[in-house]
C-alpha positions as a Python dict, from the first residue, in 0.01 Angstrom:
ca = {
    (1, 'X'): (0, 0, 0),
    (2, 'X'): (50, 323, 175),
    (3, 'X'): (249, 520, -104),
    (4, 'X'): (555, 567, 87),
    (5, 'X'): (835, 484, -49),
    (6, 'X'): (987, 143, 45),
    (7, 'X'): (1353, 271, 206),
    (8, 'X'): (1161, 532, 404),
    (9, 'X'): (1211, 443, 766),
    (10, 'X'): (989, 522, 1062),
    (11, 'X'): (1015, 805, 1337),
    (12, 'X'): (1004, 555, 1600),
    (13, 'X'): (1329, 438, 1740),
    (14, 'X'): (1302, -24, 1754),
    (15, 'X'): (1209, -72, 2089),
    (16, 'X'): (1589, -216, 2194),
    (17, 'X'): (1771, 91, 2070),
    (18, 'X'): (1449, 311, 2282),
    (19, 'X'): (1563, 59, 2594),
    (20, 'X'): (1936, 100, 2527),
    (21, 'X'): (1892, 473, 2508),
    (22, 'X'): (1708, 477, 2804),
    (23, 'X'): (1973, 271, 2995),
    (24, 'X'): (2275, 498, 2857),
    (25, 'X'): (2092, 800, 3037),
    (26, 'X'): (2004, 657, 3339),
    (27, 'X'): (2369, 552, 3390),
    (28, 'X'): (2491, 904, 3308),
    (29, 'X'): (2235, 1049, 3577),
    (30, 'X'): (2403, 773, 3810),
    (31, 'X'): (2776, 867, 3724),
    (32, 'X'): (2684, 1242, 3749),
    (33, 'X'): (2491, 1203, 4049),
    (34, 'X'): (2749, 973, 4269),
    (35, 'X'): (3054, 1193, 4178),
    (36, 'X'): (2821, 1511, 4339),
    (37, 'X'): (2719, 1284, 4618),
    (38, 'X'): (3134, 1217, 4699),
    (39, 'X'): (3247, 1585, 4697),
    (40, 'X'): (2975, 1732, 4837),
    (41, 'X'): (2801, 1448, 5016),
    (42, 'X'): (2480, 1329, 5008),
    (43, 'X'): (2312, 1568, 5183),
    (44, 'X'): (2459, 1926, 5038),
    (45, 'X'): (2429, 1809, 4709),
    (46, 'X'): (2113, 1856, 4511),
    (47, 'X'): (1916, 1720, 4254),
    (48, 'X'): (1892, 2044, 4082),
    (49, 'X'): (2306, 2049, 4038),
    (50, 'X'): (2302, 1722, 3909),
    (51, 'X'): (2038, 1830, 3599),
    (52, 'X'): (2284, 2132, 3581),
    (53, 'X'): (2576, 1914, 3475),
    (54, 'X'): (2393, 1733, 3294),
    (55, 'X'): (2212, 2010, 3092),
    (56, 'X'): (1884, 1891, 3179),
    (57, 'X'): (1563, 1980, 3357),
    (58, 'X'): (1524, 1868, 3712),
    (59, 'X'): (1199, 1760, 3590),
    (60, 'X'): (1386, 1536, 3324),
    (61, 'X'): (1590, 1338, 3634),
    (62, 'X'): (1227, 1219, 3717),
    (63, 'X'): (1191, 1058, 3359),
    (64, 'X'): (1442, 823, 3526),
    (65, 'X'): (1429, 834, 3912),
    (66, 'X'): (1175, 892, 4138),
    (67, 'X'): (1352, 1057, 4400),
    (68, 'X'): (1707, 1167, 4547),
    (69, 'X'): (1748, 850, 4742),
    (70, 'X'): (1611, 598, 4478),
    (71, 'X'): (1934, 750, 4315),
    (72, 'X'): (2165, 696, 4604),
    (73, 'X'): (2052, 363, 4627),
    (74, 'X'): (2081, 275, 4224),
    (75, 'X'): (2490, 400, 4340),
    (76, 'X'): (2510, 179, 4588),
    (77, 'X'): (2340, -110, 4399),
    (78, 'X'): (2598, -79, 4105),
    (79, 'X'): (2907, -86, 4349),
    (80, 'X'): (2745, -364, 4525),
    (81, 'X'): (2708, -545, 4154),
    (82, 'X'): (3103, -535, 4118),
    (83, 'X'): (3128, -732, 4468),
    (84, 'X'): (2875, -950, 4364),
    (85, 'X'): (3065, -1060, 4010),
    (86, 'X'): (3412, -1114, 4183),
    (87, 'X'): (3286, -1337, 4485),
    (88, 'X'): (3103, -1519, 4214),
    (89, 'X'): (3444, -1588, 4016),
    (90, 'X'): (3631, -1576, 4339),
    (91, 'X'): (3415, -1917, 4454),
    (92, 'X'): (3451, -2074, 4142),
    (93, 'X'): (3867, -2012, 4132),
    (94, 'X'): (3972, -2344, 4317),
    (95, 'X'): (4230, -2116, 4502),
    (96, 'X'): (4310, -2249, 4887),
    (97, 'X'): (4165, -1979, 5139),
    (98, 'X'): (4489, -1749, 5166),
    (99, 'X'): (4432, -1758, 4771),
    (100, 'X'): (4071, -1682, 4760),
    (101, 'X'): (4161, -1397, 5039),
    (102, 'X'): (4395, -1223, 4877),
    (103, 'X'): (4205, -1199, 4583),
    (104, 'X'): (3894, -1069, 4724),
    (105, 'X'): (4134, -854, 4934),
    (106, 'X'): (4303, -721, 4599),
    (107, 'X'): (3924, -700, 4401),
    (108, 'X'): (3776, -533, 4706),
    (109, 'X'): (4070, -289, 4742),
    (110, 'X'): (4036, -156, 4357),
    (111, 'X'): (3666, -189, 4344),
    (112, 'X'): (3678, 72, 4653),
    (113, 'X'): (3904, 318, 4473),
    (114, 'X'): (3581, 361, 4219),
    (115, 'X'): (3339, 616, 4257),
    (116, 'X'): (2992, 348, 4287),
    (117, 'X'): (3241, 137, 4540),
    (118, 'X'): (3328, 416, 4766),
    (119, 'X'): (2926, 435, 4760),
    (120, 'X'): (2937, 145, 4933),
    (121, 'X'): (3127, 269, 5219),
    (122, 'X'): (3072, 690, 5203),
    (123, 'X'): (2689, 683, 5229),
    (124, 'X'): (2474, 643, 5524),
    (125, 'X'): (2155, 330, 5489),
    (126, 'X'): (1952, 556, 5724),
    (127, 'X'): (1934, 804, 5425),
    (128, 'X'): (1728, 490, 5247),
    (129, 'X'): (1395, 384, 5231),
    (130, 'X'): (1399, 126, 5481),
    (131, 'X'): (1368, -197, 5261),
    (132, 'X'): (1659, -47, 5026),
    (133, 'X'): (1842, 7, 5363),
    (134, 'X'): (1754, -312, 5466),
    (135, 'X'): (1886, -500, 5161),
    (136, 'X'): (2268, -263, 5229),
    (137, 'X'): (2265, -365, 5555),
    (138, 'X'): (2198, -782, 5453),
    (139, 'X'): (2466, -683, 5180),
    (140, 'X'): (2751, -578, 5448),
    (141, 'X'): (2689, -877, 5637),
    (142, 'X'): (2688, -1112, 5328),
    (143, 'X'): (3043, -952, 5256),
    (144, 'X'): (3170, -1026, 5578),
    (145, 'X'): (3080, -1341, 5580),
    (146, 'X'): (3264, -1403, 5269),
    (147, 'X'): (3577, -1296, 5420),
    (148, 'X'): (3549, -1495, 5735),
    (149, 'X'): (3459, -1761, 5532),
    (150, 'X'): (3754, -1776, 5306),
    (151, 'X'): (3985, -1708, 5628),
    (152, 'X'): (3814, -2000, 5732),
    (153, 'X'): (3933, -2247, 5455),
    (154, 'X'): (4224, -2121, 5474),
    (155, 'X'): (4284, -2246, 5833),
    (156, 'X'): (4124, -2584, 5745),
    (157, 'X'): (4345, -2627, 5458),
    (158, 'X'): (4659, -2522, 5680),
    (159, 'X'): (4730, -2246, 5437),
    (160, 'X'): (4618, -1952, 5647),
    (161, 'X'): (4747, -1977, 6039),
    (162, 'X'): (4518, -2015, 6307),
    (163, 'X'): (4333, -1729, 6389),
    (164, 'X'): (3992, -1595, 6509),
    (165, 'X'): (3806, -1546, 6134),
    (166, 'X'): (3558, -1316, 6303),
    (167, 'X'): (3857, -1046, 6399),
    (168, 'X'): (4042, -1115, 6114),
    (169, 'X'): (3813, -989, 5874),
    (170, 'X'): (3701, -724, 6076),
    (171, 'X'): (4078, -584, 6028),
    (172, 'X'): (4066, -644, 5709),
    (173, 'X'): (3745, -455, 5562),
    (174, 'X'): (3804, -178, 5795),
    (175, 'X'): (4155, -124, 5622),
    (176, 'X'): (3953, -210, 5224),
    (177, 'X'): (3653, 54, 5357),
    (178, 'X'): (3900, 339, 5445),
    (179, 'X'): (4022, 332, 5079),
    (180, 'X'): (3680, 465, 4984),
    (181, 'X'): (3762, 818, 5214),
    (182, 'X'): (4121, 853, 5147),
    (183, 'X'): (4163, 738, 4763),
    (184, 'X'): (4186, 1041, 4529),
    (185, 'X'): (4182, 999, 4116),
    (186, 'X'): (4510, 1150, 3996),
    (187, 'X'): (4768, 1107, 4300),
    (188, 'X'): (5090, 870, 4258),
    (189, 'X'): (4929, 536, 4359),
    (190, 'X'): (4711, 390, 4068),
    (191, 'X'): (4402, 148, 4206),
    (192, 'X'): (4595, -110, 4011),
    (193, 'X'): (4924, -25, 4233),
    (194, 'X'): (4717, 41, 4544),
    (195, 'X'): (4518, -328, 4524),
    (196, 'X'): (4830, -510, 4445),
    (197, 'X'): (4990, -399, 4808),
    (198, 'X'): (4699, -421, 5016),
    (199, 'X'): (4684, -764, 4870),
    (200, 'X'): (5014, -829, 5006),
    (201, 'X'): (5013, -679, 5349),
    (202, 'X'): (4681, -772, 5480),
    (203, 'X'): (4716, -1122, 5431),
    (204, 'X'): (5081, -1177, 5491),
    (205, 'X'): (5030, -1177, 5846),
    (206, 'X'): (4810, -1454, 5823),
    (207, 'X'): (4929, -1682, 5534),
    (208, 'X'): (5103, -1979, 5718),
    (209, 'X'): (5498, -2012, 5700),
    (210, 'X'): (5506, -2257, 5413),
    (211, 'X'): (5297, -2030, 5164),
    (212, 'X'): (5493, -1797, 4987),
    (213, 'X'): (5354, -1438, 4881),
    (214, 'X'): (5231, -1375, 4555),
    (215, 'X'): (5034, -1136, 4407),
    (216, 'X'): (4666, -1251, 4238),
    (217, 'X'): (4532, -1017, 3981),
    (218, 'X'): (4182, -916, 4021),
    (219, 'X'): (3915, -1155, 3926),
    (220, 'X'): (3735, -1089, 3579),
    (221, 'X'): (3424, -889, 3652),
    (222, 'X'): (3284, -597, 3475),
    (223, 'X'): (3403, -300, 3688),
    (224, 'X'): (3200, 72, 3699),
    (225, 'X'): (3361, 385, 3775),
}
């Protein structure tokens, strides 16, 4: 026995509530530091602004990162995650192609009005280490793949017309990427709003004349701001 009292509890936090902590403040670096990074860009903005908002030490940041571009990178990684989860429920959907396409057209579209999915798009690799650039560059390609691959299907199951995949989806990511410059929170079209017609109008073109439109909601997949 010790003579403390048996309801007295220790100064110590348990080690999962320590970890959870830990996580909570690493994401609030991440959501202070991406929203700097996207006004100001990458380069103007600085590590010592980001501790300001957060009323913190620079030296704190480093309990957390190790550098300016290991936190551009986390950005990216977390925008990339939300890509990740709605292919994965995307390819398990049993949708034709046109279906699976405008569904990753409609995820991709509202994932990109986000502030870690315009990271995907707004940030240059170059600014990387080279294996984290490395793994954005494998990422992109992975991504386009996916959407040739889905135009693809749909061609084989007759429910997309016949097309060239490779140009297709070229036209199609470079219309999704651009909503990661242009899309501002608070103007009159909601990413909800602003998903559902890109859905519509970048696949239209291509869905073959016996499909009729419709409108897919978004995939479930855990989304980040």
């Amino acid at each position: 026995m010790d003579g403390r009292p048996a309801n007295d509890q220790s100064p110590w936090m348990p080690f999962e509530s320590r970890r959870r902590a830990r996580d909570e403040k690493r994401e609030a670096v991440l959501r202070t530091a991406v929203q700097l990074f996207l006004e100001q860009g990458y380069h103007r903005a600085t590590l010592n602004e980001v501790a300001e908002r957060l009323n913190i030490t620079k030296p704190a940041l480093y309990n957390y990162f190790r550098s300016k571009d290991e936190i551009l990178f986390e950005c990216w990684a977390l925008g990339q995650e939300q890509v990740d989860e709605f292919i994965a429920v995307i390819n398990r959907s049993g949708q034709n192609g046109l279906g699976k396409l405008r569904a990753l057209v409609r995820a991709y579209a509202g994932t990109m009005a986000t502030d870690f999915g315009a990271s995907l798009v707004r940030f240059d690799p170059r600014d990387l280490k080279p294996h984290n650039a490395q793994t954005v560059r494998d990422a992109k390609r992975s991504i386009d793949r996916t959407f040739r691959r889905y135009i693809a299907e749909g061609i084989a199951d007759k429910s997309i017309k016949p097309c060239d995949p490779k140009l297709a989806a070229f036209a199609i990511a470079g219309s999704l990427n651009w909503i990661g410059h242009w899309y501002q929170r608070g103007g009159p079209l909601t990413p909800d709003a602003i998903a559902d017609e890109f859905a519509v109008r970048l696949t239209e073109g291509l869905a073959a004349p016996s499909i009729k439109k419709s409108v897919v909601k978004a995939p479930t997949a855990t989304k980040k701001k």
